[in-house]
LUMMI-494583 format. One line per field, with one value per residue: residue number from 1; residue in three letters; chain; z, x, y of N, C-alpha, C in turn. Coordinates in steps of 0.1 Angstrom, whole numbers, plus 2048, in hexadecimal, padded with zeros to 3 digits. Layout:
k [NUM,...]
r [Ala,...]
c [A,...]
npz [Z,...]
npx [X,...]
npy [Y,...]
capz [Z,...]
capx [X,...]
capy [Y,...]
cpz [Z,...]
cpx [X,...]
cpy [Y,...]
***
This chain:
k [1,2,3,4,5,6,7,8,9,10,11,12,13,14,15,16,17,18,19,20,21,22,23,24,25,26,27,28,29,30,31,32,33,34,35,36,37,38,39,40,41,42,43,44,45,46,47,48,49,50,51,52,53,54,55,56,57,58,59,60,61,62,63,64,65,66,67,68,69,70,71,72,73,74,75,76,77,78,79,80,81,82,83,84,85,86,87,88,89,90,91,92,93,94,95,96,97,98,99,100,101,102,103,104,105,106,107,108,109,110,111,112,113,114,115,116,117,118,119,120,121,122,123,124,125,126,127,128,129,130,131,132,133,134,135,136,137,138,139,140,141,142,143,144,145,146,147,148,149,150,151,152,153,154,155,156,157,158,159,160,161,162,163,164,165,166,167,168,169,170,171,172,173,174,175,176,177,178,179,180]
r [Unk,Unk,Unk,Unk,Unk,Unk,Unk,Unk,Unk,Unk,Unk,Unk,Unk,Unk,Unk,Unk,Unk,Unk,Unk,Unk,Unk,Unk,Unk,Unk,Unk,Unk,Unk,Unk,Unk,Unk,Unk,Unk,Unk,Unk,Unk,Unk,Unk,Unk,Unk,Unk,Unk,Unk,Unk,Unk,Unk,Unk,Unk,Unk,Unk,Unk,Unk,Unk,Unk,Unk,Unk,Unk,Unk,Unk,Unk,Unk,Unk,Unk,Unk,Unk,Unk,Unk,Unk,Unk,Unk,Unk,Unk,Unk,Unk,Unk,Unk,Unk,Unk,Unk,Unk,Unk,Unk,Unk,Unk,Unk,Unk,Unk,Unk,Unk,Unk,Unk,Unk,Unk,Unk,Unk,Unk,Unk,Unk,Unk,Unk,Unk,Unk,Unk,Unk,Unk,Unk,Unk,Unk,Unk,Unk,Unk,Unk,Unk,Unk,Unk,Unk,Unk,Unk,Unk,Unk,Unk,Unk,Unk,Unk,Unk,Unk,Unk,Unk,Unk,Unk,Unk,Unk,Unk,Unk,Unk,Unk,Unk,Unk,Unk,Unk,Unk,Unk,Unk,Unk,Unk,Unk,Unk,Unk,Unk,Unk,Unk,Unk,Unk,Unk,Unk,Unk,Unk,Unk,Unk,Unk,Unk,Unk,Unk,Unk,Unk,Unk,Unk,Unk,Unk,Unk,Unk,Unk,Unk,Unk,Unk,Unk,Unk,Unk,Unk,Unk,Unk]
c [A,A,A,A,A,A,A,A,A,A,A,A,A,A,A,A,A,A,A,A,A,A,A,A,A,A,A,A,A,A,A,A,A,A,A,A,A,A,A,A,A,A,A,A,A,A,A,A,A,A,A,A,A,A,A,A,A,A,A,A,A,A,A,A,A,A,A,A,A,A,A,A,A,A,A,A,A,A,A,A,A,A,A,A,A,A,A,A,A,A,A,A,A,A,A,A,A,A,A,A,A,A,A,A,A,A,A,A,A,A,A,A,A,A,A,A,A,A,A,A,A,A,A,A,A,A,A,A,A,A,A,A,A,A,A,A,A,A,A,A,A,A,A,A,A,A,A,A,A,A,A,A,A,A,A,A,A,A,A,A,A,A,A,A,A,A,A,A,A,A,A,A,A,A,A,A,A,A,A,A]
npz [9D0,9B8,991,976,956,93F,92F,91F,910,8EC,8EE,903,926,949,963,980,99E,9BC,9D8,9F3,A0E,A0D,A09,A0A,A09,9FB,9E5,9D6,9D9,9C2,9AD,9AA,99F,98C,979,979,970,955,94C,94D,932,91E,921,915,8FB,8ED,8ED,8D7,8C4,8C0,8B6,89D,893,88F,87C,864,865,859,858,871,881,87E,886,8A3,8A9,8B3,8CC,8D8,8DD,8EB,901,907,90C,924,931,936,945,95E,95E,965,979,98F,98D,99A,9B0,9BB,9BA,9CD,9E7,9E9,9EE,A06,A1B,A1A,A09,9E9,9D5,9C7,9BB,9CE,9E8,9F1,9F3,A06,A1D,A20,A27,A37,A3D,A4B,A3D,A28,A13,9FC,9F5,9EA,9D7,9C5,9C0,9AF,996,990,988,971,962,95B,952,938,92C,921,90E,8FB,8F2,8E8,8D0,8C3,8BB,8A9,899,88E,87F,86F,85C,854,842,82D,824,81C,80B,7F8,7F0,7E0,7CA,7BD,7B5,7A6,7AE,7B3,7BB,7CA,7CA,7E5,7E4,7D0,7A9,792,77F,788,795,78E,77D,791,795,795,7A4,794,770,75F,74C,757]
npx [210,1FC,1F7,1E8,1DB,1DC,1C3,1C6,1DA,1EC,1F5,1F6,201,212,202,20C,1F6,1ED,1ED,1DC,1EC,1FC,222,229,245,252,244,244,261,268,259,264,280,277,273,28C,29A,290,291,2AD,2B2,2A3,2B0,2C5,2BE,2B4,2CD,2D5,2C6,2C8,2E5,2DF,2CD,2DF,2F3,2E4,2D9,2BF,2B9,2C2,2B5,29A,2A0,2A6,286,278,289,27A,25E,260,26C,256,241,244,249,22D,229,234,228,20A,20C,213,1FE,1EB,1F7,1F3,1D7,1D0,1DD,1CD,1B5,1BB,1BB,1D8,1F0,1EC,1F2,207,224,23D,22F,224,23C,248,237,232,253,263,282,296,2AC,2A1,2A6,290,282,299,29F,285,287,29F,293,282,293,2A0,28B,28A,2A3,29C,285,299,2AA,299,289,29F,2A6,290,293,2AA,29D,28B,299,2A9,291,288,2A1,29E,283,290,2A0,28D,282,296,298,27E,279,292,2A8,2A1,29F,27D,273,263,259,24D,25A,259,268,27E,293,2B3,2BF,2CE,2E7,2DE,2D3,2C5,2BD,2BE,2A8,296]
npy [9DF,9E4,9E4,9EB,9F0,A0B,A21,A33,A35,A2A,A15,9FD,A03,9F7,A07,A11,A0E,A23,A12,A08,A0C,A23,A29,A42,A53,A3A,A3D,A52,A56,A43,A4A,A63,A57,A47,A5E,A72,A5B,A5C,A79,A78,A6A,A77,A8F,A83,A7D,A94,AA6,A8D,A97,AAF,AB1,AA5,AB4,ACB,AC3,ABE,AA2,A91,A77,A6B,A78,A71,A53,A5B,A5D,A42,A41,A59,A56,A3F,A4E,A64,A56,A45,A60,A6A,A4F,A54,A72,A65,A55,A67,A79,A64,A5E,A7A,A7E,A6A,A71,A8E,A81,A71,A88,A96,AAE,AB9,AC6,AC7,AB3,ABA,AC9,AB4,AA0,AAC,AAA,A94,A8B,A77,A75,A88,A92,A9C,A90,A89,AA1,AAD,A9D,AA2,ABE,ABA,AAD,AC1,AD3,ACA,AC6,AE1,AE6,ACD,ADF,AF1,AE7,ADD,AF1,AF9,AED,AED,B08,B07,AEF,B06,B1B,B05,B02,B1A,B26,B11,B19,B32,B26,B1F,B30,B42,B36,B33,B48,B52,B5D,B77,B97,BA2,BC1,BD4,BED,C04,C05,BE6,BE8,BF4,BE2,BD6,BB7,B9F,B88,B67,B44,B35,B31,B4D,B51,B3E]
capz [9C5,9AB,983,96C,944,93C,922,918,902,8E5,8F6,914,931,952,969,990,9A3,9C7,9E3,A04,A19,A04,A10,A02,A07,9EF,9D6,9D3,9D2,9B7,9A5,9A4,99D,97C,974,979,962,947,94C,944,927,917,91E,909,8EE,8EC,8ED,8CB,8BF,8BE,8B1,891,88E,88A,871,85C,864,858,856,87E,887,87B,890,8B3,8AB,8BF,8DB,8DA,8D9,8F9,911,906,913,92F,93C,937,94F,966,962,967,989,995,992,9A3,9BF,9BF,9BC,9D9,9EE,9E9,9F7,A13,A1E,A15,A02,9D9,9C9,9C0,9C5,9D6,9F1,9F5,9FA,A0E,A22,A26,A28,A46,A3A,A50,A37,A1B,A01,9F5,9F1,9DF,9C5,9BF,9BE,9A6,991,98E,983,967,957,954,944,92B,924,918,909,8F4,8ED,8E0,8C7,8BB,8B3,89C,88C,886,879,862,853,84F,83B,823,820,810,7FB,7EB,7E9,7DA,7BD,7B8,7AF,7A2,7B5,7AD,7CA,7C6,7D1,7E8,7E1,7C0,79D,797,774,789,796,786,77F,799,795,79F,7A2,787,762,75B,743,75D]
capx [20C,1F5,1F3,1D8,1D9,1DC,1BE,1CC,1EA,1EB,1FF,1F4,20C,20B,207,20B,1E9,1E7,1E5,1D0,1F5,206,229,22C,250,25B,23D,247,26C,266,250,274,28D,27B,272,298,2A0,288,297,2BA,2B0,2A2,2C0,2CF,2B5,2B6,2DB,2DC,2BC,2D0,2EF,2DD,2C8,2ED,2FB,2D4,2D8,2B6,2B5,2CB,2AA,293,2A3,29B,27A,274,289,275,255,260,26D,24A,235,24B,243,222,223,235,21B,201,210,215,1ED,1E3,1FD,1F0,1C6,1CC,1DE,1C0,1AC,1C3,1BD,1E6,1F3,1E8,1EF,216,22F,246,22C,223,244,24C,230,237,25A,269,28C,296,2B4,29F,2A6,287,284,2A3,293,279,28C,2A8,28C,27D,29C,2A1,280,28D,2AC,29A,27F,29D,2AD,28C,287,2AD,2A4,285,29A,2B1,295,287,2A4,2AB,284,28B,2AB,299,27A,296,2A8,287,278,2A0,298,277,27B,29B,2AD,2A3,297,275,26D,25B,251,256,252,25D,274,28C,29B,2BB,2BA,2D9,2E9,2D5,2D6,2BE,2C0,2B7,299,28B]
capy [9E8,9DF,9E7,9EF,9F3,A19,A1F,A46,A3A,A1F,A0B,9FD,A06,9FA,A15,A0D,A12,A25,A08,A12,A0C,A25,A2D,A4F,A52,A36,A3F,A5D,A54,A39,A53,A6C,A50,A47,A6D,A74,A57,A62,A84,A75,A64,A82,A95,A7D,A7E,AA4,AAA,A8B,A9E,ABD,AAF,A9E,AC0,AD6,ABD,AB9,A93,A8D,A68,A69,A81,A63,A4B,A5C,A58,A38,A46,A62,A4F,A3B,A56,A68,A48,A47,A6B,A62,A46,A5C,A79,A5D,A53,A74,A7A,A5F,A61,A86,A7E,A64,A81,A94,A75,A71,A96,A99,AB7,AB2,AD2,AC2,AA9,AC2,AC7,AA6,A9A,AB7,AAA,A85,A85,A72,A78,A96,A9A,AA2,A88,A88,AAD,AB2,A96,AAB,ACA,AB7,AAB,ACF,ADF,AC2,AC8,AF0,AE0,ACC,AE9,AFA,AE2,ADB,B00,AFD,AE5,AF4,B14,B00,AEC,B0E,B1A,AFC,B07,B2A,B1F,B09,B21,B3D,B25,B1B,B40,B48,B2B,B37,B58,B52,B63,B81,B9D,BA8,BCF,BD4,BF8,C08,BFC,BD9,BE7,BFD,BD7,BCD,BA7,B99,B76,B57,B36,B2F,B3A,B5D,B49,B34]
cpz [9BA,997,97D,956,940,92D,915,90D,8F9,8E6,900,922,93D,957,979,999,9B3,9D2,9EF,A0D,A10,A0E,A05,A04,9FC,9E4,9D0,9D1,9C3,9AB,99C,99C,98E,975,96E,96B,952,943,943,935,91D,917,910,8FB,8EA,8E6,8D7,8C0,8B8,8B1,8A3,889,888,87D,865,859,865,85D,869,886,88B,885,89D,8B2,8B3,8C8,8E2,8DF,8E9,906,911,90E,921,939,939,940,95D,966,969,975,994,996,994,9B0,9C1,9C4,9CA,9E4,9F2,9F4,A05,A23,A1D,A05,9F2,9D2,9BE,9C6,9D0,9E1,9F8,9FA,A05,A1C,A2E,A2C,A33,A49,A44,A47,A2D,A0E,9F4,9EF,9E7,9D1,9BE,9B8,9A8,99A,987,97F,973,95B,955,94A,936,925,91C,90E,8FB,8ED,8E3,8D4,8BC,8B6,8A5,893,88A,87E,869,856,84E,841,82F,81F,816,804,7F0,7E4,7DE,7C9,7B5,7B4,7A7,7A2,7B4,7BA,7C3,7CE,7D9,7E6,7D3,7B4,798,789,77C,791,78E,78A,784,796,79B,79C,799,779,761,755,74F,765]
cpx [206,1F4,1EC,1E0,1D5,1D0,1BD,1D5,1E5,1F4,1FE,1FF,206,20F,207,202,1EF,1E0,1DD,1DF,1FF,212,22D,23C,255,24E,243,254,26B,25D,25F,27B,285,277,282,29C,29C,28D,2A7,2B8,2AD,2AB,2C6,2CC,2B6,2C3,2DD,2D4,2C6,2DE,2EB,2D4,2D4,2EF,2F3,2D6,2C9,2AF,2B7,2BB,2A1,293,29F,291,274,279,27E,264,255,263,260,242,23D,24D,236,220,226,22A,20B,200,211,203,1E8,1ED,1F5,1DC,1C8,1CE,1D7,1B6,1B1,1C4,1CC,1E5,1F5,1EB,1FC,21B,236,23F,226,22D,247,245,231,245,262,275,291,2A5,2B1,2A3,29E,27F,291,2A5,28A,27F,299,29F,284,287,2A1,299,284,292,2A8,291,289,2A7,2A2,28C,29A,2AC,29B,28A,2A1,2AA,28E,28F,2A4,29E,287,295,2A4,28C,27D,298,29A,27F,288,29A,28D,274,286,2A5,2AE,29A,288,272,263,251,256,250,261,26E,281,295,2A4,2BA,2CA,2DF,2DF,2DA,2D0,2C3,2BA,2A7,294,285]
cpy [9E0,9E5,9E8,9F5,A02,A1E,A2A,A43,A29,A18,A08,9FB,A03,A05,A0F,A13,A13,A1C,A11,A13,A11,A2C,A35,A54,A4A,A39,A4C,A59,A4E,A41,A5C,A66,A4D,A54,A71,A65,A57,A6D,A7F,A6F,A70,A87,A8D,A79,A8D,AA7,A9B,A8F,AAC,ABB,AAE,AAA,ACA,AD0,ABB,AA9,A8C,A7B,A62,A70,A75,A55,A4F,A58,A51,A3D,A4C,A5E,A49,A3F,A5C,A60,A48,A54,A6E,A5B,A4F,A66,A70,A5B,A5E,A76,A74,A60,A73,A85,A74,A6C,A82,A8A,A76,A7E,A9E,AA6,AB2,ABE,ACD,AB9,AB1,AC5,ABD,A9C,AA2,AAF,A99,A80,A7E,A73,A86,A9D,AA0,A9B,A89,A95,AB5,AAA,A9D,ABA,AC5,AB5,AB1,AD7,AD3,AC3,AD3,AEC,ADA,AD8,AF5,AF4,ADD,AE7,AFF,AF6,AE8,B00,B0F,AF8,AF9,B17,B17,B03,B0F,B2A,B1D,B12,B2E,B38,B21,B27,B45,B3C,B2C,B41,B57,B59,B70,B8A,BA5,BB5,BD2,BE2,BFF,C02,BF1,BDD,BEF,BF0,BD6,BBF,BA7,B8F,B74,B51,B31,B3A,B41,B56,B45,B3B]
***
């Protein structure tokens, strides 16, 4: 296997280049095995994403960052590797539409190892798309929150009518002084 300088990201990554004597069995494994550990890693970026989102541990948010930064570049190389194992496919006259029929295709395994990689693989990305989507609820959330308390401060806590005329309001408590 050979390497090359990736010129898509600002960071030059290698990416592992498509030999002519490709043994599509371990490319394709070796493609899964770091998917699946990119997969775990996220999990465990999500779940302390989440955590530091419940508690508004702003500064704990801040910190993933680089994680966040380096599993991103990291399914990147994976998507990278996946579309040249899939364009060579193509070449090959071999099944290109997906991994899952491509391994399907190659695998020599007659127990299916390498199909229940793919399948496990699958069902992981659901997991995090909803793990993702669960996070995005609670940072929208958090917004919503902070968008009342600053309409409550700027009005002064006072409800404006929506139909009517504005004198039949009585003024309520606020948080601010009746003056301001």
């Amino acid at each position: 296997m050979t390497f090359t300088a990736s010129a898509a990201s600002a960071v030059d990554v290698a990416v592992p280049v498509v030999t002519v004597a490709t043994d599509w069995e371990a490319e394709l494994t070796a493609l899964l095995d770091e998917l699946t550990n990119v997969q775990d890693e996220l999990f465990q970026l999500l779940d302390a994403k989440r955590e530091r989102l419940m508690s508004a541990d702003c500064a704990g948010i801040e910190e993933l960052q680089q994680r966040e930064e380096s599993v991103c570049q990291r399914l990147e190389q994976c998507h990278q590797r996946r579309t040249q194992l899939l364009a060579e496919a193509q070449r090959r006259g071999l099944p290109s539409d997906s991994v899952t029929k491509l391994a399907s295709s190659v695998a020599k395994d007659a127990s299916g190892k390498l199909g229940k990689q793919v399948k496990a693989a699958a069902s992981n990305m659901r997991l995090l798309q909803h793990q993702s989507l669960t996070n995005w609820v609670l940072a929208q959330r958090a917004l919503l929150h902070v968008s009342q308390l600053i309409e409550i401060i700027a009005t002064g806590g006072r409800l404006q009518p929506t139909y009517g005329d504005k004198d039949t309001m009585h003024n309520r408590g606020s948080l601010v002084d009746q003056e301001a």
